[in-house]
C-alpha positions in Angstrom: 0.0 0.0 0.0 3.1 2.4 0.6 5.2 1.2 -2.6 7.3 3.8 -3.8 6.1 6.2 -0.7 7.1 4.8 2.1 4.9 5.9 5.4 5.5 5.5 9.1 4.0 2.1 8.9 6.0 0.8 6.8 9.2 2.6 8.0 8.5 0.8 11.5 8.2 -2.8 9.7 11.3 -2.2 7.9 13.1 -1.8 11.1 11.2 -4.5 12.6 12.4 -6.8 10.2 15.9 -5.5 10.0 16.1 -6.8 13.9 14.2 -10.0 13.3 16.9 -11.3 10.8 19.4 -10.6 13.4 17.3 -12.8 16.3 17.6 -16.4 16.6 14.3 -17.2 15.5 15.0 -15.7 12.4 14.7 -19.1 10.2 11.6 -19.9 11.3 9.9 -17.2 9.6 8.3 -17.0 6.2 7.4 -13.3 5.1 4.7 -13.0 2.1 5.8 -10.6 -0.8 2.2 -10.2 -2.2 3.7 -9.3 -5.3 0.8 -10.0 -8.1 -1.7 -10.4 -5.3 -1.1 -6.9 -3.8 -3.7 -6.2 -0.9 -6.9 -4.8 -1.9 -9.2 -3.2 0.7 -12.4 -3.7 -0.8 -11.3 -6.7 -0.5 -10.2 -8.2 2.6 -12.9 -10.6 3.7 -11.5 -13.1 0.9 -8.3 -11.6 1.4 -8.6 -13.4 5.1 -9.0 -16.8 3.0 -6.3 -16.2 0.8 -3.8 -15.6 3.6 -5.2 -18.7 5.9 -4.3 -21.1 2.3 -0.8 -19.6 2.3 -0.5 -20.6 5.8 -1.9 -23.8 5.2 0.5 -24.9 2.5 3.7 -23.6 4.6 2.4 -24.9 8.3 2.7 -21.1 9.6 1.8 -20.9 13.1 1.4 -17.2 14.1 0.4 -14.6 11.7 1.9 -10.8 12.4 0.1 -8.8 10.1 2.1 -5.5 9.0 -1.7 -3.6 8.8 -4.8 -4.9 9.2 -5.0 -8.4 7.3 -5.3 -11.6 9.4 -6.0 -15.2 8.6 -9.2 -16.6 8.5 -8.9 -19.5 10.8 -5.5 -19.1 12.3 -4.0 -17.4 15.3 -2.8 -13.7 14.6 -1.5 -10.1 15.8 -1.7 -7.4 14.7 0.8 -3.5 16.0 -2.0 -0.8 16.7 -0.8 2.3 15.7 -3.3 4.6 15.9 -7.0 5.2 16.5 -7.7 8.5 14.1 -10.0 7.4 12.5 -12.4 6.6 15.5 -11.3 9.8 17.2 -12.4 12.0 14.4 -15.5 10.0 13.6 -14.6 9.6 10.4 -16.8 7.0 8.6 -16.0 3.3 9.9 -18.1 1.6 7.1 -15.1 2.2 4.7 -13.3 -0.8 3.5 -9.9 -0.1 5.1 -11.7 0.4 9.0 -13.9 -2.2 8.6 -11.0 -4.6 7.9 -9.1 -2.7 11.0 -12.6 -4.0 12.9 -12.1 -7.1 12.0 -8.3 -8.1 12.4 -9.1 -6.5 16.2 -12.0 -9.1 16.6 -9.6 -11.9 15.0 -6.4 -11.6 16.8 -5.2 -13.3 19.5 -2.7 -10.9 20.9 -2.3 -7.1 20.3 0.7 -4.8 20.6 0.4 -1.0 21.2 3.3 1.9 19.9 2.1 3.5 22.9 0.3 3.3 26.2 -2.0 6.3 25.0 -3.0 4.3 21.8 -3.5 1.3 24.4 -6.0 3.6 26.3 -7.9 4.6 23.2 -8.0 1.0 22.5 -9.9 0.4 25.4 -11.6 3.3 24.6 -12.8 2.1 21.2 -12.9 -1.2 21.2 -14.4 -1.5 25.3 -15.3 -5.2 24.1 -11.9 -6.6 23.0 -10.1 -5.3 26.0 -9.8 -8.6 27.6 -7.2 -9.4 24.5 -3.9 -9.7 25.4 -2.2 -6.3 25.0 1.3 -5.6 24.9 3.2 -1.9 24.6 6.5 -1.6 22.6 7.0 2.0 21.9 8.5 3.0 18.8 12.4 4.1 18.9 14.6 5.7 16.8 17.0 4.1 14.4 20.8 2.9 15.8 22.0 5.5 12.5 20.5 8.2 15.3 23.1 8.8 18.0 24.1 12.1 20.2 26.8 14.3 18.3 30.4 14.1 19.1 32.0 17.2 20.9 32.9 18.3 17.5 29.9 18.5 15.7 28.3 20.6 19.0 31.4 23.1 18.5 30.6 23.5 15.0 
């Protein structure tokens, strides 16, 4: 959804994966380059199907989904990031928040970027919040560091 743009979203999954191919676990997973079957909102309730065959076929266990897809059948997580769209009562009907509805009711676990965004989960979603919820703020990059002495004089 962010080819050739690249968003916060995706900027966090890029990092995420950077450090998953460093952790010893890091054989054991299978990431899913859409390619031909790029996600497609309008979409997404046979896009639930398509992911739980993929899973099928490659004996997948846990499904991390980098928005809001998830697998029909098995168990999934998904990162919440924001709730703007409920906050400015924008229309939740659409395709996209509809899907974000679902992959909530779906997964098995959450994580949060934040504890307020855990808050407004609990918030918006008053029925889920007996889910499993976890908070890993977002960081900045190890390319980020304090300036030497040097740089400050200059």
């Amino acid at each position: 959804m962010q080819q050739g743009r690249p968003a916060g979203i995706s900027r966090v999954w890029l990092s995420l994966l950077n450090e998953l191919s460093k952790s010893s676990i890091a054989d054991k997973v299978i990431l899913l380059n859409r390619g031909v079957n790029e996600y497609d909102q309008n979409s997404f309730e046979s896009d639930s199907l398509y992911l739980q065959n993929i899973i099928d076929k490659n004996g997948g266990g846990l499904f991390l989904s980098t928005y809001y897809t998830y697998p029909e059948n098995s168990p999934c997580s998904i990162i919440l990031h924001d709730f703007t769209p409920e906050a400015m009562s924008l229309d939740l009907n659409h395709p996209e928040w509809r899907a974000k509805q679902k992959a909530i009711q779906k997964c098995s676990t959450l994580f949060s970027v934040s504890e307020a965004t855990k808050n407004d989960f609990s918030k918006y979603y008053p029925e889920q919040v007996l889910k499993d919820i976890t908070v890993i703020p977002n960081s900045t990059s190890a390319q980020f560091v304090p300036p030497s002495i040097w740089e400050k004089i200059i």
